[in-house]
C-alpha positions as CSV (number, residue, x, y, z in Angstrom):
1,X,15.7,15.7,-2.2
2,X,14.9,18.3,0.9
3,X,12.8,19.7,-1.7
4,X,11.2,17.3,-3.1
5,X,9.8,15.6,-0.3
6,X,8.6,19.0,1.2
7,X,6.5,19.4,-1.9
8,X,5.3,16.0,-1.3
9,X,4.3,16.6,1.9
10,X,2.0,19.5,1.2
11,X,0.0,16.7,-1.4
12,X,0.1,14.8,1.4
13,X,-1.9,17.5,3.2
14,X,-4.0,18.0,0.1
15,X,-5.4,14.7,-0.1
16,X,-6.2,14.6,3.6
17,X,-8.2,18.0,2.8
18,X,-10.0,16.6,-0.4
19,X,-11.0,13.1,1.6
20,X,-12.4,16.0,4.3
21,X,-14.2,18.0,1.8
22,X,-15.2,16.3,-0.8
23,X,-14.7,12.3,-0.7
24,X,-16.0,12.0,-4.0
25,X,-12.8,13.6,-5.4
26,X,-10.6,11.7,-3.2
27,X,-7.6,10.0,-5.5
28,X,-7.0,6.7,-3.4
29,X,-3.9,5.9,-5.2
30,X,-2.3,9.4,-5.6
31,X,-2.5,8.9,-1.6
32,X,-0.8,5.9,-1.7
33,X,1.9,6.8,-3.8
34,X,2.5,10.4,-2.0
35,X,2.5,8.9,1.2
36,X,5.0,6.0,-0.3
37,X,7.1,8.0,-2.0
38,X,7.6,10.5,1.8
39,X,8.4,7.2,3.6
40,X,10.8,6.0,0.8
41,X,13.4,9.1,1.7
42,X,13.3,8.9,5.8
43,X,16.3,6.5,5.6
44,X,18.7,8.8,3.9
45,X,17.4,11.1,6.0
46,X,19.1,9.9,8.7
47,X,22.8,11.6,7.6
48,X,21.2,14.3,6.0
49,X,20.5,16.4,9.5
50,X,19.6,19.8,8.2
51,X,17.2,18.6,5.7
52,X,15.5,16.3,8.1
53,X,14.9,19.6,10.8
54,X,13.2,21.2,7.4
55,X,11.3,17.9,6.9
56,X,10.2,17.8,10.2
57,X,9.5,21.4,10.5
58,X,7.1,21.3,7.4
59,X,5.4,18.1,9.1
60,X,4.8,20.1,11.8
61,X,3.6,23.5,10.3
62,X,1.7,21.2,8.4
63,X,0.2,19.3,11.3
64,X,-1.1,22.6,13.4
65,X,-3.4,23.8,10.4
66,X,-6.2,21.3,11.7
67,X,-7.4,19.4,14.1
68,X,-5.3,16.2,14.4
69,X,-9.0,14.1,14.7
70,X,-10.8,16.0,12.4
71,X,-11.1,13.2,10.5
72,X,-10.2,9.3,10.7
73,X,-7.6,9.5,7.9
74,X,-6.1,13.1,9.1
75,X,-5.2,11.2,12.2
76,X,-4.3,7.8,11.0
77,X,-2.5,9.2,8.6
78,X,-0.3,12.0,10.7
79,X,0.4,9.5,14.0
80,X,1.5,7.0,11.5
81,X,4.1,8.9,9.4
82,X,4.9,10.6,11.9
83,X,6.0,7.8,14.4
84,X,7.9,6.7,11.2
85,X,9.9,9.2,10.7
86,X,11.0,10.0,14.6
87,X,11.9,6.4,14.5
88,X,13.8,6.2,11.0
89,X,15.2,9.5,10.5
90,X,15.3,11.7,14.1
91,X,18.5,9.9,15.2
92,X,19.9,13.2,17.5
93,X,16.6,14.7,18.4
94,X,16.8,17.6,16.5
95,X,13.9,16.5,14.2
96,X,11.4,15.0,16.2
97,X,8.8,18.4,17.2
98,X,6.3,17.1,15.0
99,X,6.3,13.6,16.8
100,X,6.8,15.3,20.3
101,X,3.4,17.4,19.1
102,X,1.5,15.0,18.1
103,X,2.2,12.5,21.2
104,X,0.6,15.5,23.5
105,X,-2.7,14.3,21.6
106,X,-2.5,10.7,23.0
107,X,-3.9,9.7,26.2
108,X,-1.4,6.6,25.6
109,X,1.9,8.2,25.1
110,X,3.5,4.8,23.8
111,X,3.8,4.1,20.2
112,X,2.8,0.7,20.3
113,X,0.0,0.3,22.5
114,X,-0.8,3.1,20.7
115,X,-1.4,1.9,18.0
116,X,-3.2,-1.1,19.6
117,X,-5.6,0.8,21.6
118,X,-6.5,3.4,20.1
119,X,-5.5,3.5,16.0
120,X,-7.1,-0.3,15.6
121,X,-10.1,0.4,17.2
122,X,-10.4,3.5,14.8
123,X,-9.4,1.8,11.9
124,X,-12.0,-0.9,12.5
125,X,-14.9,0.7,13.7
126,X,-18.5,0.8,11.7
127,X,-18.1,2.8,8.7
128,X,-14.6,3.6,9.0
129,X,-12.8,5.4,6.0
130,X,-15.7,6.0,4.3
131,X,-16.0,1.8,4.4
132,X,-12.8,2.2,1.6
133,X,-11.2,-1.3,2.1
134,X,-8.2,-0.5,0.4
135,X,-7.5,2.4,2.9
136,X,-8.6,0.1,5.8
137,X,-5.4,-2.7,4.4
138,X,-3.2,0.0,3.5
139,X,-3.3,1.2,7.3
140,X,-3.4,-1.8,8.6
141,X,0.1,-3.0,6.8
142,X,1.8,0.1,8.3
143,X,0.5,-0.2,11.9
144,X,1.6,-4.3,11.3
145,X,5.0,-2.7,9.7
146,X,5.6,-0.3,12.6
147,X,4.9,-2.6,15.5
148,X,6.5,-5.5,13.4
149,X,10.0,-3.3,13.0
150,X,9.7,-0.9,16.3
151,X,8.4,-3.1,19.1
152,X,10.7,-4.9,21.5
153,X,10.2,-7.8,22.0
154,X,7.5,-8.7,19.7
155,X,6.3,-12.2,18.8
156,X,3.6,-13.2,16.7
157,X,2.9,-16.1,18.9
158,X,-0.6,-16.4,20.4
159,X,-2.6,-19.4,21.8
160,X,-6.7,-20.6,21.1
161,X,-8.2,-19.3,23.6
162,X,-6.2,-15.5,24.0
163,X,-7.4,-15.2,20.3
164,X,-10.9,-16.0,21.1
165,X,-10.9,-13.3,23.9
166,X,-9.8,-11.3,22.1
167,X,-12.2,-7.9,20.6
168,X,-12.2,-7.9,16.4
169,X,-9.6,-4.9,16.3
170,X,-6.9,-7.1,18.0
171,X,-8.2,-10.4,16.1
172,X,-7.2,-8.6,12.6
173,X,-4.1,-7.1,13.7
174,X,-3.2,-10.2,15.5
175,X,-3.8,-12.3,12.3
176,X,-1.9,-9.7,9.9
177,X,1.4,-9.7,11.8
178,X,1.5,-13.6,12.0
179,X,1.0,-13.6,8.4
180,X,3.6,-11.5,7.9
181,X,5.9,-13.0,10.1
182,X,5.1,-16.5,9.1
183,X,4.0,-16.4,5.8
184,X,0.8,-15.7,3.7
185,X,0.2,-19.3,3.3
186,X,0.1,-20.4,7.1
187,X,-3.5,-21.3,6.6
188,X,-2.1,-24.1,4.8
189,X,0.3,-24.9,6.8
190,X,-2.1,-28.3,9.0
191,X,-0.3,-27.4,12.8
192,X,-0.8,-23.7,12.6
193,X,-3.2,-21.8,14.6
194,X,-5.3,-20.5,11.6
195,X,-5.3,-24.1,9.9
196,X,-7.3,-25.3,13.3
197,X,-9.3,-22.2,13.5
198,X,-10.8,-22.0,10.2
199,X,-11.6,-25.8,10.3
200,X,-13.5,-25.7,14.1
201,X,-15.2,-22.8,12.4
202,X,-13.8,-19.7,14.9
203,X,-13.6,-17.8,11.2
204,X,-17.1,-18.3,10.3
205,X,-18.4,-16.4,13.7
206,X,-15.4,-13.6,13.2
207,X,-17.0,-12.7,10.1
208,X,-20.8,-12.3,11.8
209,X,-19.2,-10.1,13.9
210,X,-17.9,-7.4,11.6
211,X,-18.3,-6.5,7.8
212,X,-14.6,-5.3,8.0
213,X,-13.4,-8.8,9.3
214,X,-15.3,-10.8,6.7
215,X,-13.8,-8.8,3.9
216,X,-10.2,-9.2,5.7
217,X,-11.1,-13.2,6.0
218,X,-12.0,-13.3,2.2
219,X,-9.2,-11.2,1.3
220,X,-6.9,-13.6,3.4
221,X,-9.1,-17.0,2.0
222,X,-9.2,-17.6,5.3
223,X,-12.6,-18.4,4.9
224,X,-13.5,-22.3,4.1
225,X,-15.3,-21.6,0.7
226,X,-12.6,-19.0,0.1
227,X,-12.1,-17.7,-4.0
228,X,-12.0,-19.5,-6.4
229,X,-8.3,-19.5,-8.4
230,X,-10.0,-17.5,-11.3
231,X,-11.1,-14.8,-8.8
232,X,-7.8,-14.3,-7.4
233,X,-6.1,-14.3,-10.4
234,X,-8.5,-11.4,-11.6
235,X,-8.3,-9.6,-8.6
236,X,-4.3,-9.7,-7.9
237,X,-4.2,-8.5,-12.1
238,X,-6.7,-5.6,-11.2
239,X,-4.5,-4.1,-8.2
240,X,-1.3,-4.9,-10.4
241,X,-3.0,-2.4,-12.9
242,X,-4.2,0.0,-10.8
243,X,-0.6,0.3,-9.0
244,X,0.9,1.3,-12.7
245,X,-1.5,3.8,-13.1
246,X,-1.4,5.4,-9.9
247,X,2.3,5.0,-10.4
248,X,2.7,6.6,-13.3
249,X,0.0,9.5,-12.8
250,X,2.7,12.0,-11.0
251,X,5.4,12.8,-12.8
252,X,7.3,14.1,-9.6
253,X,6.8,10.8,-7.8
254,X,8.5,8.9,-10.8
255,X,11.2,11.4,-10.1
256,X,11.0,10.9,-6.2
257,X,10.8,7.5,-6.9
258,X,14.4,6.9,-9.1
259,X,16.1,9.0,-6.7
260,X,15.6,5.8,-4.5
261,X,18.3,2.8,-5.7
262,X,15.8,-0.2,-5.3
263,X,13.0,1.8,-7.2
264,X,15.8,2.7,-10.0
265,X,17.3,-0.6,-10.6
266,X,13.8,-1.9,-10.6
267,X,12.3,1.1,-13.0
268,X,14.9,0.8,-15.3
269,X,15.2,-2.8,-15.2
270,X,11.4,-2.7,-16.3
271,X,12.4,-0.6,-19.0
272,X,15.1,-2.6,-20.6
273,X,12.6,-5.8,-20.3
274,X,10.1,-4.1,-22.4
275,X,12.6,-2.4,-25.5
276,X,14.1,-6.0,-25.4
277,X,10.2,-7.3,-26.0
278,X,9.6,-4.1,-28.5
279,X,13.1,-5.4,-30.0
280,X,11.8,-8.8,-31.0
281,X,8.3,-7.9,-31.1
282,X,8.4,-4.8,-33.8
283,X,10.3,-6.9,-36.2
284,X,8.6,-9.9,-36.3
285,X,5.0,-8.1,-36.7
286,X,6.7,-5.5,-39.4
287,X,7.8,-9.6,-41.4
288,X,4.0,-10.1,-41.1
289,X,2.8,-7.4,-42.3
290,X,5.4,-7.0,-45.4
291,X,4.3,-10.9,-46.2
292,X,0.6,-10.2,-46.2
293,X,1.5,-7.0,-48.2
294,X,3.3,-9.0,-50.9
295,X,0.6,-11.8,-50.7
296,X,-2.2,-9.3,-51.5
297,X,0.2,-7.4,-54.1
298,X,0.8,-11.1,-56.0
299,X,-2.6,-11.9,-56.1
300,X,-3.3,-8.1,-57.4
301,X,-1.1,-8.9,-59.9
302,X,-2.4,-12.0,-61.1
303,X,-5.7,-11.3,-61.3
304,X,-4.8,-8.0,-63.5
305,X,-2.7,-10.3,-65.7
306,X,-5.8,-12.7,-66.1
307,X,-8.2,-9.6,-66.6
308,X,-5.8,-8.4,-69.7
309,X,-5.5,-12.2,-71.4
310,X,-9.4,-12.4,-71.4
């Protein structure tokens, strides 16, 4: 595994490069699934002490070759993962250098108001990411995740008014942890916060104010003309389909990934669905075919017979 997840680590590093470079050739979903498939491992790093200091040295070999804010995913990307693993996997302190490094860079040492301060303001600033909305979500769910699993004392409980005050960076990230810690559908739900909100109209002035929180409000349907059930089908099939193929486009994170036990019983589970399918499927369509065959090889016959009486 040590290995693996050092090799992953350098396409980590590669993609950050290529968004620098040359954005145009920048794989979204090959990011995704490399940075996925490092995260996936940081738990069994935790017993596995000598390949977590090798982990954490490449992180931080890795780290040093640039600039931590050369760019608004290099640093999203490296505070993030980072904080992750000290937290998951550093559990003696003999793997945390790359963390200890990259807090130097923070003029807020915490993680979490870290995160608050400084990472949401930068994910939701004008333009940011290269205005790639999926990049935007993706970073949001893992600050969310992080301050959701890491924080003491956390509570997704905030009142009218402290919402209103508060600036758009702290509005989104406020409204993704209470949807993930109260459920997707609390705009629904007629005594919660974001029920009385949308309907006094407090989400049709958050979207005025930013580009970034309309497409968050519609992606939420938090909005009151919201998508229609068509449009949401279409679009929860098209990221379905574009997580297959981004799953399936690296062969080594298929291996990475059925290393893992949830991802194997789930991989092979898929598998066993689908020859099961083939199973009943093949046949069936092979009957077919062998019917319309002998159909078209009767009626040959027949009309040959009738050619020869006449």
């Amino acid at each position: 595994m040590g290995e693996s997840i050092t090799s992953y680590i350098e396409d980590l590093f590669k993609y950050i490069n290529s968004y620098e470079s040359d954005y145009a050739s920048f794989e979204v979903e090959g990011f995704f699934q490399t940075y996925n498939g490092i995260g996936a491992v940081f738990q069994a790093l935790r017993e596995q002490r000598e390949k977590a200091v090798e982990v954490d040295r490449v992180f931080l070999e890795k780290i040093k070759q640039r600039p931590l804010n050369s760019s608004d995913l290099r640093q999203l990307t490296i505070q993030i993962i980072v904080s992750f693993f000290e937290s998951v996997a550093d559990t003696d302190g003999q793997s945390g250098n790359a963390y200890i490094y990259c807090r130097e860079f923070r003029n807020v040492r915490q993680d979490k108001p870290y995160f608050e301060t400084v990472l949401m303001p930068l994910l939701a600033r004008e333009g940011s990411l290269n205005n790639n909305f999926k990049l935007n979500h993706f970073f949001l769910k893992e600050i969310g995740r992080y301050i959701r699993k890491f924080s003491r004392g956390f509570s997704a409980e905030v009142n009218f008014e402290d919402f209103k005050g508060m600036p758009v960076h702290q509005k989104l990230l406020t409204l993704y942890l209470r949807r993930s810690e109260l459920g997707e559908d609390i705009i629904n739900d007629r005594d919660s916060l974001e029920f009385h909100m949308r309907n006094v109209g407090v989400f049709d002035k958050l979207r005025q104010e930013s580009p970034l929180a309309e497409g968050y409000l519609k992606e939420w349907d938090y909005l009151p003309q919201g998508l229609s059930f068509m449009d949401r089908l279409k679009r929860s099939l098209a990221v379905v389909g574009s997580k297959l193929r981004g799953s399936f486009s690296s062969s080594r994170y298929v291996r990475l990934s059925l290393s893992q036990r949830y991802s194997a019983y789930l991989f092979y589970g898929l598998v066993i669905v689908v020859f099961v399918f083939l199973a009943v499927f093949v046949p069936l369509q092979w009957n077919r075919y062998t019917e319309t065959r002998l159909e078209k090889f009767k009626a040959h016959v027949e009309e040959t017979e009738k050619a020869m009486g006449r």
